[in-house]
C-alpha positions as CSV (number, residue, x, y, z in Angstrom):
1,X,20.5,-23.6,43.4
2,X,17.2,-24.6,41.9
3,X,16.1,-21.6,40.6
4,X,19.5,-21.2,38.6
5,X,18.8,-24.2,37.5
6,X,15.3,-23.3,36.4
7,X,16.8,-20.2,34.8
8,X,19.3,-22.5,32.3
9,X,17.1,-25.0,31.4
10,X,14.4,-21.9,30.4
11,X,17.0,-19.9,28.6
12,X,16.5,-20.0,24.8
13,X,19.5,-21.2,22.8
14,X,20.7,-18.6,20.5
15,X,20.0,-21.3,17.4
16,X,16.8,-21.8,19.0
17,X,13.2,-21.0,17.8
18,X,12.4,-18.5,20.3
19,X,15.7,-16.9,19.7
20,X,15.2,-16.5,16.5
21,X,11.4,-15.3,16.8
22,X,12.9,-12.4,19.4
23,X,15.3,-11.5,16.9
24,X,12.6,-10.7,14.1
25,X,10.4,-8.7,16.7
26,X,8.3,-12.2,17.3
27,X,6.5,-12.9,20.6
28,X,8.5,-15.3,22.2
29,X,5.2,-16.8,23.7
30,X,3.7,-16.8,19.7
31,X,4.3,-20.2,19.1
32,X,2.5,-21.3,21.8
33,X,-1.2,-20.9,20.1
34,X,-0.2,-24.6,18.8
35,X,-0.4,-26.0,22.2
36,X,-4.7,-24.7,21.6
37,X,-4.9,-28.1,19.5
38,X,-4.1,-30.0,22.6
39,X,-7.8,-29.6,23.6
40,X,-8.1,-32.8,22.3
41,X,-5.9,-34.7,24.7
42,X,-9.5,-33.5,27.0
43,X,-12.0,-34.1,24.3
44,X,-11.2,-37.8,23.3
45,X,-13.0,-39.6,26.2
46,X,-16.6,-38.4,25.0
47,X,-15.8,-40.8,21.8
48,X,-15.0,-43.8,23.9
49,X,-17.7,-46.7,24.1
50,X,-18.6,-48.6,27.0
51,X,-17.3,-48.5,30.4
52,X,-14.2,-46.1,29.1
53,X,-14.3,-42.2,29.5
54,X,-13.4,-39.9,31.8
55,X,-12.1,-42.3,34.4
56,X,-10.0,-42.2,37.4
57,X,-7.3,-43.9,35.0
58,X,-7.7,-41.2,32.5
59,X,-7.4,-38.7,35.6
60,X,-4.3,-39.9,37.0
61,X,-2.6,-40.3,33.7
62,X,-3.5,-37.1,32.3
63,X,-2.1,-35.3,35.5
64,X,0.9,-37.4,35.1
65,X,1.7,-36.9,31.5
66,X,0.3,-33.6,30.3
67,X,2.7,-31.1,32.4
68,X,5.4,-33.3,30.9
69,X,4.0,-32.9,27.4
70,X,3.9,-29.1,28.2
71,X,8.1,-29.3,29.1
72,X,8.8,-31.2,26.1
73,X,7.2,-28.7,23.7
74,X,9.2,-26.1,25.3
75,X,11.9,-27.5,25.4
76,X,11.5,-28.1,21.0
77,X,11.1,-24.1,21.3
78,X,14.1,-23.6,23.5
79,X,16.5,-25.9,22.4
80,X,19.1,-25.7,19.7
81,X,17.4,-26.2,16.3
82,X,19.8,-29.1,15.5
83,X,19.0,-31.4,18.6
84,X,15.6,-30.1,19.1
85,X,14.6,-33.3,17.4
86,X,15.6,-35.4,20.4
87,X,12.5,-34.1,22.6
88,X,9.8,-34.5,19.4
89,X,11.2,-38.1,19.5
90,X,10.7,-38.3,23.6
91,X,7.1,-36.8,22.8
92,X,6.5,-39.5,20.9
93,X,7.8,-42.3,23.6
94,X,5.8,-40.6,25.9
95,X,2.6,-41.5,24.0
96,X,3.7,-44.7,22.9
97,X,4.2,-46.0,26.9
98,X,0.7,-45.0,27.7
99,X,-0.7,-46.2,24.5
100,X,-2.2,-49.5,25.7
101,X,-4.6,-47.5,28.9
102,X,-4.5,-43.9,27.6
103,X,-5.7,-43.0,23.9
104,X,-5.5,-39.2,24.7
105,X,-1.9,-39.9,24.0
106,X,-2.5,-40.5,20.7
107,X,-2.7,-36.0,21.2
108,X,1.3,-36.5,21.5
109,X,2.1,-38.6,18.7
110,X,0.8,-35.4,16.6
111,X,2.8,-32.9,18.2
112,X,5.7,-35.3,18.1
113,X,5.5,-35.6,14.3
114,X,4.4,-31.9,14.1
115,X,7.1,-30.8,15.8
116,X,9.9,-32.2,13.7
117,X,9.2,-28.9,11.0
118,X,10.6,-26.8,14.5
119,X,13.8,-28.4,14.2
120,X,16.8,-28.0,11.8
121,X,17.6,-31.2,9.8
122,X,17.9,-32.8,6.0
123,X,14.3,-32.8,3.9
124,X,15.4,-36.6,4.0
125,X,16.1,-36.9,7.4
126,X,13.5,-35.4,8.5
127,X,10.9,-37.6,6.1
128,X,12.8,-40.5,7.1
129,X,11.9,-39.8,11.0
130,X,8.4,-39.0,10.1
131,X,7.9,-42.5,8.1
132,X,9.8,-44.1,11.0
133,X,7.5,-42.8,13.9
134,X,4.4,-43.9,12.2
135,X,5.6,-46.9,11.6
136,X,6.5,-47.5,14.9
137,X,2.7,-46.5,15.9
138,X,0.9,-48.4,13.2
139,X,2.6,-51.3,14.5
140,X,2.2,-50.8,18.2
141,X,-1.7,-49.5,17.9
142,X,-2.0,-52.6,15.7
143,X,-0.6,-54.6,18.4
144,X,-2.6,-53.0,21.2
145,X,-5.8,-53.9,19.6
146,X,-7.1,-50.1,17.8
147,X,-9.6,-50.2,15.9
148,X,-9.1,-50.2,12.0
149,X,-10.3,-46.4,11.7
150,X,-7.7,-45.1,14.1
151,X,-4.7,-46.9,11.8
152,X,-5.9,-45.5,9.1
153,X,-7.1,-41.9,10.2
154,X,-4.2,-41.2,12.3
155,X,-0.4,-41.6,9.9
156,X,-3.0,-39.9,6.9
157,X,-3.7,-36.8,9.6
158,X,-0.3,-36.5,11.0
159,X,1.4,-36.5,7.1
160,X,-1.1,-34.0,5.8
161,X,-0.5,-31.6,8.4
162,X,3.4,-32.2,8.5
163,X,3.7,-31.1,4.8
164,X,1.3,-28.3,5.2
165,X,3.8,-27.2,8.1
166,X,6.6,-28.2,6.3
167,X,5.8,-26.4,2.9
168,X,5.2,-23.2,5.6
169,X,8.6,-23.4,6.4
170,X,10.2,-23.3,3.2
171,X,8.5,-20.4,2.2
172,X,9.1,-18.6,5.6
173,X,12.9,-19.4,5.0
174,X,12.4,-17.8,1.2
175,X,11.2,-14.7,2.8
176,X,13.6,-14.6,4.7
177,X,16.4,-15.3,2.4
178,X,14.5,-12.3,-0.1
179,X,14.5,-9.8,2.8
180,X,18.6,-10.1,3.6
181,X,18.8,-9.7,-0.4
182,X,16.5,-6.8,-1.0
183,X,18.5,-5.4,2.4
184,X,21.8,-6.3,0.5
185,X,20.7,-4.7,-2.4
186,X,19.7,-1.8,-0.9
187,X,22.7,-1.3,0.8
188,X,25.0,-1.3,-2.1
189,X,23.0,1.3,-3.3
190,X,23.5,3.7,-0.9
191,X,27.4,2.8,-0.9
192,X,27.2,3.7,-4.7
193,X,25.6,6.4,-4.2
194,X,27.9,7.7,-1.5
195,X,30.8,7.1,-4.0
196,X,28.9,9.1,-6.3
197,X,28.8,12.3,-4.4
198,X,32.5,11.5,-3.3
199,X,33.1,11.4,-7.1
200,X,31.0,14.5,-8.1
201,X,32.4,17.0,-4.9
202,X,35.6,15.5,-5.8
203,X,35.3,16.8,-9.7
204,X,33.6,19.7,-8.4
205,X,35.7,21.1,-5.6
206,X,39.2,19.9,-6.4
207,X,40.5,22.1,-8.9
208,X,38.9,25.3,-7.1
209,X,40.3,24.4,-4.1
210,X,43.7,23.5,-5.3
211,X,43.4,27.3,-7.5
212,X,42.1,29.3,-4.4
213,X,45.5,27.6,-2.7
214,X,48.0,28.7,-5.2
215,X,46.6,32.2,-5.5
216,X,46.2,32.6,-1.7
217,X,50.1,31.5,-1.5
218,X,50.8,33.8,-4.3
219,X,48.9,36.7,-2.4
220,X,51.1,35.8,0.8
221,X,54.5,36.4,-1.3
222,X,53.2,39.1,-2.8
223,X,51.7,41.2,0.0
224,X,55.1,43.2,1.0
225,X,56.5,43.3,-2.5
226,X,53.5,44.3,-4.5
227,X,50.4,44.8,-2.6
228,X,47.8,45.5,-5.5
229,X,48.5,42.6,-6.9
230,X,48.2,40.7,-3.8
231,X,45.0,42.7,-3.5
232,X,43.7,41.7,-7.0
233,X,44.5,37.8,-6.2
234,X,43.1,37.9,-3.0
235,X,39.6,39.2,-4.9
236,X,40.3,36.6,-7.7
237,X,40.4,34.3,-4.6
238,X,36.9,35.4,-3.1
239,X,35.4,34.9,-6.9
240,X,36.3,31.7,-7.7
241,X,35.1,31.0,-3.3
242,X,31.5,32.1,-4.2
243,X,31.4,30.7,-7.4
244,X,32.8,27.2,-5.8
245,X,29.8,27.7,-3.2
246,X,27.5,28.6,-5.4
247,X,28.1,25.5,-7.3
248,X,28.3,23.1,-4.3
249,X,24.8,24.2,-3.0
250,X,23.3,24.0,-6.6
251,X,25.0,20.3,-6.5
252,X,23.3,19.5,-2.5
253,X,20.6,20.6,-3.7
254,X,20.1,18.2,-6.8
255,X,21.2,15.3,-4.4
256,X,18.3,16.5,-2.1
257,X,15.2,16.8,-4.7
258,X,12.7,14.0,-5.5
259,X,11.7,13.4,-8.9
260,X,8.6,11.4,-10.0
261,X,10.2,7.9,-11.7
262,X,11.9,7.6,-8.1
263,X,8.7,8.3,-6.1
264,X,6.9,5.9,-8.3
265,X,9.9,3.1,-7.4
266,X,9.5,3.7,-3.6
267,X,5.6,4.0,-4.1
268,X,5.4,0.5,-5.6
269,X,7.8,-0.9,-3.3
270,X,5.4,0.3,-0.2
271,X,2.1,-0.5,-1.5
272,X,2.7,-3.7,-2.8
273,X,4.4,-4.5,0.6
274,X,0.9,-3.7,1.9
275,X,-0.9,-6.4,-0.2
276,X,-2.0,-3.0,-2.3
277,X,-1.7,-3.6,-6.5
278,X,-0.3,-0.4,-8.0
279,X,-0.7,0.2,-11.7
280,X,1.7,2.8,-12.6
281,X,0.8,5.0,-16.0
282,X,3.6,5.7,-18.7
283,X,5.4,9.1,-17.6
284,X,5.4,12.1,-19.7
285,X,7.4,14.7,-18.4
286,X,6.2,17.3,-20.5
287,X,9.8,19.4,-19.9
288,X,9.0,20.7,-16.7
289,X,11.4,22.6,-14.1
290,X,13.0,20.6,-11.9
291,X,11.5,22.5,-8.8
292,X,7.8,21.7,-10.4
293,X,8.8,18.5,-10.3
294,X,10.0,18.1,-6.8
295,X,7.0,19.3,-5.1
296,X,5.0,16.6,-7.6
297,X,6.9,13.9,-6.2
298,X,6.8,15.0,-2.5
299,X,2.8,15.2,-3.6
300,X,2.9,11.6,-4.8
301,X,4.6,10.6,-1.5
302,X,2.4,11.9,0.7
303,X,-0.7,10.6,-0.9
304,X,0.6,7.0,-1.5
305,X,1.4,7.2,2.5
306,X,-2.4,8.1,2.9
307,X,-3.2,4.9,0.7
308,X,-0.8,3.0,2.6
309,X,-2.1,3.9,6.3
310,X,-5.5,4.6,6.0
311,X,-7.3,3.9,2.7
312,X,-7.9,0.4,3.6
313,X,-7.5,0.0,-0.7
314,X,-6.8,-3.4,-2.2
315,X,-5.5,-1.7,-5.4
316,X,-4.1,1.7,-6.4
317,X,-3.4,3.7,-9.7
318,X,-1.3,6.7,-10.1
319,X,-1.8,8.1,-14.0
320,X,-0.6,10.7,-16.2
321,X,-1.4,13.1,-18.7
322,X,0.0,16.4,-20.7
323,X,-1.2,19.3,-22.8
324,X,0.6,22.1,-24.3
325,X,0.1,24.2,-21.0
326,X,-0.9,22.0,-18.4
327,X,0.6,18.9,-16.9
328,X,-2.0,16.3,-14.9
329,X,-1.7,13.9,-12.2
330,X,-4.3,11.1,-10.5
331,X,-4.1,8.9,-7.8
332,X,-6.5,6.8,-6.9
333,X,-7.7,3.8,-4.7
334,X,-10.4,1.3,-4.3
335,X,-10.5,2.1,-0.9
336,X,-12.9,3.6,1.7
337,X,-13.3,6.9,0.9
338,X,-14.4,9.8,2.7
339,X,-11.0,12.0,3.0
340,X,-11.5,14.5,4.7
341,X,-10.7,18.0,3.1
342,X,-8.8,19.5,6.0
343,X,-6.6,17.2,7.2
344,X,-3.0,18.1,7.7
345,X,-1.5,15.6,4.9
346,X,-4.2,17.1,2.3
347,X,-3.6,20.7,3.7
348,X,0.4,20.1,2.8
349,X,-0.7,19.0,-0.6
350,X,-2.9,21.5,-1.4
351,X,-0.4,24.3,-0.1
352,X,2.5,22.4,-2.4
353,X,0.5,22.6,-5.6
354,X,-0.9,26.4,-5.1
355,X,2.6,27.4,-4.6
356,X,2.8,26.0,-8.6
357,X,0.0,27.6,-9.5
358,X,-2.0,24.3,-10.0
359,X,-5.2,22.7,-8.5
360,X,-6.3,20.2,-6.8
361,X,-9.3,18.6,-6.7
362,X,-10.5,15.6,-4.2
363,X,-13.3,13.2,-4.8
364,X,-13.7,10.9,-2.1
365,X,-17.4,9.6,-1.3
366,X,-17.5,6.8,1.5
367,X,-16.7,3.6,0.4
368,X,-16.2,4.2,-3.2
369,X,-12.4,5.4,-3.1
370,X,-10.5,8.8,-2.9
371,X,-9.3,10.4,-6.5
372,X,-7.1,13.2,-6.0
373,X,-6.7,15.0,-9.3
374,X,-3.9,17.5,-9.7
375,X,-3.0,20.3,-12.5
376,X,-0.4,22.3,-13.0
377,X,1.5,25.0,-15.8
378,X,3.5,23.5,-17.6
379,X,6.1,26.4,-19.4
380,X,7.6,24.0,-21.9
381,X,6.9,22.6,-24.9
382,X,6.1,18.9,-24.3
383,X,8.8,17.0,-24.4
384,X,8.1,12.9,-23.5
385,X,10.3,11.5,-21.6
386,X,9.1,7.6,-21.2
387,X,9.7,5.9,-18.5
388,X,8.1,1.9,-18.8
389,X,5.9,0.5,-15.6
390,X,7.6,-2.5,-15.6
391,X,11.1,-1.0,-15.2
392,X,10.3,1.0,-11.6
393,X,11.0,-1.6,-9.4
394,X,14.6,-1.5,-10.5
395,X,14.6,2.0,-9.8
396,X,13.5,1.6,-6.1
397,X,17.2,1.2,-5.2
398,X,18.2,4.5,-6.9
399,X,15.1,6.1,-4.9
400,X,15.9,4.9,-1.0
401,X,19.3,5.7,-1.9
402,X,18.5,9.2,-3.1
């Protein structure tokens, strides 16, 4: 009976804040570092005068109100969010009925007022509760006989570090609110995309399919009354097939191939997650094929995953430029250097661009960033196609979804 009992009065509400740390892959036990500031509640006697200190009454109190400081503050954690309130307020009594012959309960008046950012209330209400509580200590301590420096050093500690905590929360509920929005967006991106291809295989396959049905029921009819014409249709049928099937796997593979503007996107949108500054040079496609292209971009991806994972950079740059017969590439980073020639990422690289009949060239000394510069034919005349820095997050959308 106990045990079950145990095992309800442990279990985390689902609006509680160890619910909702589980649910965005938190520790359930991370919020529990706080309780390191209770060191205090022990350190406090070596600043009392006189005969006071670490007494027998300090002993006895401490052993009777610290485990039930320790329930209370997990109870804020387990509670529902919109009555967790109720146990910072109990917090608070607790230290305010041992006020007069403990001082180390001043230690629960913090967490009391500290607490009230863990629970789910009005700004106002909850600046309301924190004026009312140290009030209500101002007046008892003043009562009680503490000394002048405690009134004063105590309200001014707890309000400083109640709005640091407090402006903590707002911006942890921004992020929070910008993540399900960039998730949103995200998502109807793919789901315009997906209409897309619905639309184009529409377009592409419907007539041939509804003209490889007619003739195949015209071949049918015809196959006992005139079969060399039901032969010819049935040949007609088998062109306009291939041709459908050449023209769906020209169209799949289209969908399937990178292109630079979208690698940029997805590379800003990675690095920047990473606390990495990418500066992104004007694009010039100088007309090249779209296969040249593709392997560029798959390039750019896997050396922007080599910034992101083991550079260690602060900043990156990709640039471009373009002559008449050669179109060039660099990316580079602040970070620590020393690539290593042979690894398999720079191995896939190097194998990508000799396919195009390009270079590349690595310089990477230790702790002076990695440049990777990389050349290759271009057959066209140039022909710029501009795409501004500013404008690639936009197109991070069109690149996840792609």
């Amino acid at each position: 009976m106990i045990p079950a009992l145990l095992v309800r009065w442990f279990t985390p509400a689902p609006d509680s804040g160890v619910a909702d740390d589980i649910r965005r892959g938190k520790s359930p036990w991370a919020d529990s570092v706080h309780l390191l500031w209770s060191v205090w509640i022990f350190i406090t006697p070596l600043f009392d005068n006189g005969t006071a200190g670490y007494t027998r009454t300090w002993l006895l109190f401490t052993a009777a109100s610290y485990p039930l400081f320790l329930l209370l503050f997990a109870k804020i954690q387990l509670a529902p969010q919109r009555t967790a309130y109720l146990y910072a307020w109990a917090m608070a009594v607790l230290c305010f009925a041992l006020l007069r012959w403990y001082p180390s309960g001043l230690s629960y008046f913090v967490y009391a007022c500290v607490m009230l950012n863990h629970c789910r209330m009005r700004l106002r209400a909850q600046l309301f509760q924190l004026v009312l509580l140290n009030v209500a200590l101002l007046g008892l301590a003043w009562w009680i006989g503490y000394p002048t420096s405690v009134l004063v050093i105590m309200p001014a500690s707890v309000i400083v570090i109640s709005v640091i905590m407090l402006v903590e929360r707002i911006n942890k509920e921004k992020d929070a609110a910008l993540r399900l929005s960039q998730e949103e967006i995200r998502r109807l991106a793919v789901l315009a995309e997906r209409e897309r291809i619905g639309r184009d295989l529409h377009d592409l396959l419907g007539h041939t399919l509804s003209l490889v049905t007619l003739k195949s029921e015209l071949a049918r009819k015809l196959a006992l009354a005139d079969p060399p014409r039901a032969q010819r249709e049935m040949e007609e049928v088998e062109r306009v097939s291939r041709h459908a099937l050449a023209e769906v796997r020209a169209a799949v593979t289209g969908m399937r191939r990178s292109d630079l503007t979208a690698e940029l996107a997805s590379a800003r949108l990675m690095l920047e997650a990473s606390n990495i500054a990418f500066e992104a040079g004007t694009l010039a496609l100088a007309g090249l094929p779209p296969e040249v292209e593709a392997s560029l971009a798959l390039v750019l991806r896997e050396a922007v995953t080599n910034i992101h994972r083991h550079a260690h950079a602060t900043a990156a740059r990709v640039s471009f430029s373009c002559e008449t017969e050669r179109f060039h590439m660099r990316i580079s980073d602040n970070g620590r250097g020393g690539l290593a020639a042979h690894g398999n990422g720079i191995s896939g690289m190097r194998e990508r661009v000799r396919s195009l009949g390009g270079t590349l060239t690595i310089d990477s000394p230790v702790r002076r960033g990695t440049t990777l510069d990389i050349e290759v034919p271009s057959r066209a005349a140039p022909k710029s196609v501009v795409v501004d820095a500013h404008l690639l997050p936009a197109l991070a959308s069109q690149g996840d979804a792609a």
